[in-house]
NUTIBA-189809 format. One line per field, with one value per residue (C-alpha): chain; x, y, z. Coordinates in nm, 2 decimals, padded with zeros to 4 digits. Example, Ala and Ser with C-alpha at 12.3 -4.5 7.8 and 13.67 -1.06 7.14 Angstrom:
BEGIN
unit	(A:A)
px	(01.23:01.37)
py	(-00.45:-00.11)
pz	(00.78:00.71)
This chain:
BEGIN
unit	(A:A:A:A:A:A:A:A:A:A:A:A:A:A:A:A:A:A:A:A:A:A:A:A:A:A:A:A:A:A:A:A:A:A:A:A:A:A:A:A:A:A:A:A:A:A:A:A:A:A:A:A:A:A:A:A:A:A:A:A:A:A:A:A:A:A:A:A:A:A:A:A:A:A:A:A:A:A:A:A:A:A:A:A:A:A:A:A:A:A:A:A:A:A:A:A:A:A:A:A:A:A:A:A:A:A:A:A:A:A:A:A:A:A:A:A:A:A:A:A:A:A:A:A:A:A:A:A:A:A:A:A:A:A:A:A:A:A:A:A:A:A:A:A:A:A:A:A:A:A:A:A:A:A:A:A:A:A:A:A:A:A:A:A:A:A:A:A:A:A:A:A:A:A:A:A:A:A:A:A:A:A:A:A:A:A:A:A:A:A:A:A:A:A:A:A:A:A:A:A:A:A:A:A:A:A:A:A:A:A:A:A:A:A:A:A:A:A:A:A:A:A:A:A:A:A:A:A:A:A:A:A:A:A:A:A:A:A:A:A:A:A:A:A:A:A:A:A:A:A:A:A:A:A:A:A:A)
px	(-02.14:-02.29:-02.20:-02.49:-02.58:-02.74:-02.66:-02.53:-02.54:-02.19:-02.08:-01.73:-01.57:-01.68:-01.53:-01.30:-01.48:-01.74:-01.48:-01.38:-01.70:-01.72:-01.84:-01.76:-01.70:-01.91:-01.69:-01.96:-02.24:-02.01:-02.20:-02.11:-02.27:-02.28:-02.21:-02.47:-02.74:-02.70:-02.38:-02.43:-02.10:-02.30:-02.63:-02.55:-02.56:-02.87:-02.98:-03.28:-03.58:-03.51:-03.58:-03.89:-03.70:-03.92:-03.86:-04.18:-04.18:-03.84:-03.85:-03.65:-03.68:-03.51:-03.12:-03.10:-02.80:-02.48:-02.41:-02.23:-02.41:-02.23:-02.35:-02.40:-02.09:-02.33:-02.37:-02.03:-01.92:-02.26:-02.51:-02.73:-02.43:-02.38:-02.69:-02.81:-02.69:-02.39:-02.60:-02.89:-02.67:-02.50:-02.91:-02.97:-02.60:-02.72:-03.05:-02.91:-02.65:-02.93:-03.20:-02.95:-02.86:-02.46:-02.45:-02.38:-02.66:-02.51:-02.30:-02.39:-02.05:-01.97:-01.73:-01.38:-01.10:-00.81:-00.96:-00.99:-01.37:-01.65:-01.97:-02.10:-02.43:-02.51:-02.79:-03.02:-03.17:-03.39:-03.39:-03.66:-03.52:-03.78:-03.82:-03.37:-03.50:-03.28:-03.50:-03.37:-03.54:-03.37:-03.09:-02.89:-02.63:-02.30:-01.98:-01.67:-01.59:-01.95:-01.93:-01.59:-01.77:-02.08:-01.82:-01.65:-01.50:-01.39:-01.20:-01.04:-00.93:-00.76:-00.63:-00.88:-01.02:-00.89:-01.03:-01.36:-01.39:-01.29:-01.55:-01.85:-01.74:-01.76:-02.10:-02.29:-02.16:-02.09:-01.81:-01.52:-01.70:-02.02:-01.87:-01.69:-02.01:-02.21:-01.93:-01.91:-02.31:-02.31:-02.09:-02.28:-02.58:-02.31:-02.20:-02.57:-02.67:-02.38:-02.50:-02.77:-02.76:-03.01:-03.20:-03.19:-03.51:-03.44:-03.82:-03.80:-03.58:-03.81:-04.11:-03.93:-03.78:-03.45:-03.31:-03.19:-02.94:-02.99:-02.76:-02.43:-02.57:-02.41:-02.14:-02.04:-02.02:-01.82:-01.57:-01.61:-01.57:-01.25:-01.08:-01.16:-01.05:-00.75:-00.65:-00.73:-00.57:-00.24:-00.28:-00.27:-00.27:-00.57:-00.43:-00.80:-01.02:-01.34:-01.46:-01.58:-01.38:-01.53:-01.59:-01.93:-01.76:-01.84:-01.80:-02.03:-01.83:-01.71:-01.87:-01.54:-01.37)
py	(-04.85:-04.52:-04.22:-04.11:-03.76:-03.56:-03.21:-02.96:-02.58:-02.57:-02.17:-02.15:-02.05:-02.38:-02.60:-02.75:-02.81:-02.99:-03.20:-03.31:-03.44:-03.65:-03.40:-03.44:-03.16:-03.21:-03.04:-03.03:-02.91:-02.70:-02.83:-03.02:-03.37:-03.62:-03.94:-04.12:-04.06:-04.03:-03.88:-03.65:-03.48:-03.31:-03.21:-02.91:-02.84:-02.99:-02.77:-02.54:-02.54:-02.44:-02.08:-01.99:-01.91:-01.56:-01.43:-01.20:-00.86:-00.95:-00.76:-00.95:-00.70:-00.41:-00.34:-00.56:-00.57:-00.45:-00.09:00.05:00.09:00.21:00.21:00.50:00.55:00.58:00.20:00.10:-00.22:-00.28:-00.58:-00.84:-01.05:-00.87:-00.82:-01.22:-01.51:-01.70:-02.06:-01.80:-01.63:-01.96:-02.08:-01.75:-01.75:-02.11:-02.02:-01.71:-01.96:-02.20:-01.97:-01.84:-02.20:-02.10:-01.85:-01.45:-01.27:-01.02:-01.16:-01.52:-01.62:-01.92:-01.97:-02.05:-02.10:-02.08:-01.74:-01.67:-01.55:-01.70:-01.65:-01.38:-01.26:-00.89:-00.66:-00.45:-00.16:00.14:00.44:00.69:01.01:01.14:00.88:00.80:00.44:00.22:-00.09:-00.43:-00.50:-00.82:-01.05:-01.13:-01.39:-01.21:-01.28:-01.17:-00.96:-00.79:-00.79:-00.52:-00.34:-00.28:-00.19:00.08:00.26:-00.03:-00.13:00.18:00.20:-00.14:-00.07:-00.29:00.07:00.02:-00.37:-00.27:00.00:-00.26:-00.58:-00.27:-00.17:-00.55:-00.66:-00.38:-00.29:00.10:00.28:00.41:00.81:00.62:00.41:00.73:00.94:00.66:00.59:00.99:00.96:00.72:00.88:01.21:00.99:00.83:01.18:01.31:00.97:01.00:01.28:01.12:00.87:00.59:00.37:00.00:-00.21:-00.59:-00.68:-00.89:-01.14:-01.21:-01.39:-01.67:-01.70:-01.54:-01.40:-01.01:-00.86:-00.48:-00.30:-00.14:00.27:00.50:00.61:00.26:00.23:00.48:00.33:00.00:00.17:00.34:00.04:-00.17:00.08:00.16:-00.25:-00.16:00.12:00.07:-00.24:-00.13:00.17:00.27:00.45:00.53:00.79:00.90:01.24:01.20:00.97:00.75:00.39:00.20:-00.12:-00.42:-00.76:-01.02:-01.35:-01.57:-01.90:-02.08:-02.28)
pz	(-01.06:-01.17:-00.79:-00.67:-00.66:-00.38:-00.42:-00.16:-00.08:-00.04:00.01:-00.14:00.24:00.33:00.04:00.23:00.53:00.29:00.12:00.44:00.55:00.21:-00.01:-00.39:-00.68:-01.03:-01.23:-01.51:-01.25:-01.08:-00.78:-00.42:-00.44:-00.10:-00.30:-00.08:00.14:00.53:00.54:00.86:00.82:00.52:00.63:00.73:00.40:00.25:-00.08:-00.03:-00.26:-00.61:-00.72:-00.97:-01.29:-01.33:-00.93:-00.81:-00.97:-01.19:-01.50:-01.75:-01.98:-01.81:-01.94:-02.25:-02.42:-02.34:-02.24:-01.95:-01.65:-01.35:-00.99:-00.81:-00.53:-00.26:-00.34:-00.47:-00.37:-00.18:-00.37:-00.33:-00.25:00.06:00.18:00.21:00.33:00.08:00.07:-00.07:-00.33:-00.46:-00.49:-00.67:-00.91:-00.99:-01.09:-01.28:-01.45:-01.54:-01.70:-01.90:-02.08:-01.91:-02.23:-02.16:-02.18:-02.38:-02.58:-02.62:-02.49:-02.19:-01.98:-02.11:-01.85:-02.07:-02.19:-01.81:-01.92:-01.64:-01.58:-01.36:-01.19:-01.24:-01.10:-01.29:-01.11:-01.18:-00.97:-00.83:-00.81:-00.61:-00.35:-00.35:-00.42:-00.64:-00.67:-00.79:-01.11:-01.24:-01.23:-01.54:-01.62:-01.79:-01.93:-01.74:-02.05:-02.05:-01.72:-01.73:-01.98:-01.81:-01.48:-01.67:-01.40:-01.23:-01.57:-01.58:-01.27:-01.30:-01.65:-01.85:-01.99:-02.36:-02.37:-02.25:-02.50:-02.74:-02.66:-02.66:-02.97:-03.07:-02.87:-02.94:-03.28:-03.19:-03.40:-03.18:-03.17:-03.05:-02.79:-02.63:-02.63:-02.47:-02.21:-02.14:-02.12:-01.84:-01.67:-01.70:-01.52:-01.29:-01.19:-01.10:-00.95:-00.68:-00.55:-00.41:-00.09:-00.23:-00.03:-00.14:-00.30:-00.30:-00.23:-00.51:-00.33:00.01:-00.17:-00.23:00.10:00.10:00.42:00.31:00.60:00.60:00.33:00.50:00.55:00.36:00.59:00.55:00.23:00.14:00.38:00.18:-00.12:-00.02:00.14:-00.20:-00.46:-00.27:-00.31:-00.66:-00.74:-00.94:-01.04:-01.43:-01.58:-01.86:-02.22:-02.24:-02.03:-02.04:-02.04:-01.65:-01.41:-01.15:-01.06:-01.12:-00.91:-00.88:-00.62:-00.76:-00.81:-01.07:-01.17:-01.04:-00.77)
């Protein structure tokens, strides 16, 4: 007799609090399922309205490719993650994920655990340098190894510098003296970018009725920022440095359990 299937919103914190109410994992689906209906231990979390594949002003066309692309520091370590609920953002991954046909973007990869390469959701973003508005322009789904690239100062300062430089050089088909000059280039923009304290956009989350939190300011950020990279910090050591140094980071998470 075939389980029945009625998925959940199951944040990852509250796995276990989920399995003990019943709760089953779909490894395929990578989804919480109650394996019948009525289970009140599980209502709690009942799955929200699927998202519109396109959301409202989402550019799909913005950032193509892959290219590195590194946040500003006023922003470091500060997404759309942190700034809504975690039901919300495991609706939003899973749309991401399912748009995408669970390919990279980028590269056309999936997931592969024995590669230790998952599936990740990145932000695109434009920015308004005369307003200091960075805006949230569109969601993409990524690779974790087109993910580290477009991160590149988060690579290097966890000693994954050479590898990026490698799986650009690969994905974008750029000979070694044009993958340096575009690294050096973005962190040319990088450089000019973080002098500026930007305001965050993510308007094009709240028609289709997710909760945003206000963003952290900027003096918290920076205190974000410093606590994370200093967790970071000597875990590897990079044979390869750009021209510029920094960190573009990054916290979304990992299509995993």
């Amino acid at each position: 007799m075939a389980i029945e299937r009625i998925w959940l919103d199951v944040p990852f914190a509250e796995k276990d609090e989920a399995k003990a109410g019943g709760a089953r994992w779909d490894a395929t689906a990578r989804r919480w399922f109650a394996p019948r209906a009525g289970m009140a231990d599980l209502e709690r979390w009942s799955p929200g309205a699927d998202l519109p594949q396109l959301l409202p002003g989402e550019d799909r066309s913005v950032g193509s490719g892959l290219f590195v692309d590194l946040v500003p520091s006023s922003c470091w370590f500060t997404n759309v993650r942190s700034c809504i609920a975690q039901k919300d953002w495991d609706r939003l991954r899973r749309m991401i994920y399912e748009r995408a046909g669970d390919r990279c973007e980028a590269c056309g990869a999936g997931a592969d655990r024995e590669a230790k390469r998952w599936l990740e959701a990145h932000e695109r973003w434009t920015y308004d340098d005369a307003t200091h508005v960075q805006t949230l322009k569109r969601l993409i789904c990524l690779c974790t190894d087109c993910h580290t690239v477009t991160h590149f100062g988060f690579a290097q300062i966890r000693g994954l510098a050479p590898q990026a430089r490698a799986h650009l050089m690969k994905v974008a088909k750029m000979t070694g003296a044009q993958a340096d000059l575009h690294i050096a280039s973005a962190f040319d923009i990088w450089q000019a970018r973080s002098r500026i304290t930007w305001t965050l956009d993510l308007s094009m989350l709240t028609d289709v009725g997710i909760t945003l939190a206000p963003p952290p300011d900027a003096a918290s950020r920076a205190d974000i920022a410093r606590r994370t990279l200093a967790g970071e910090a000597g875990t590897g050591t990079s044979s390869w440095v750009p021209r510029q140094s920094g960190a573009g980071a990054r916290t979304e998470t990992r299509r995993s359990r």
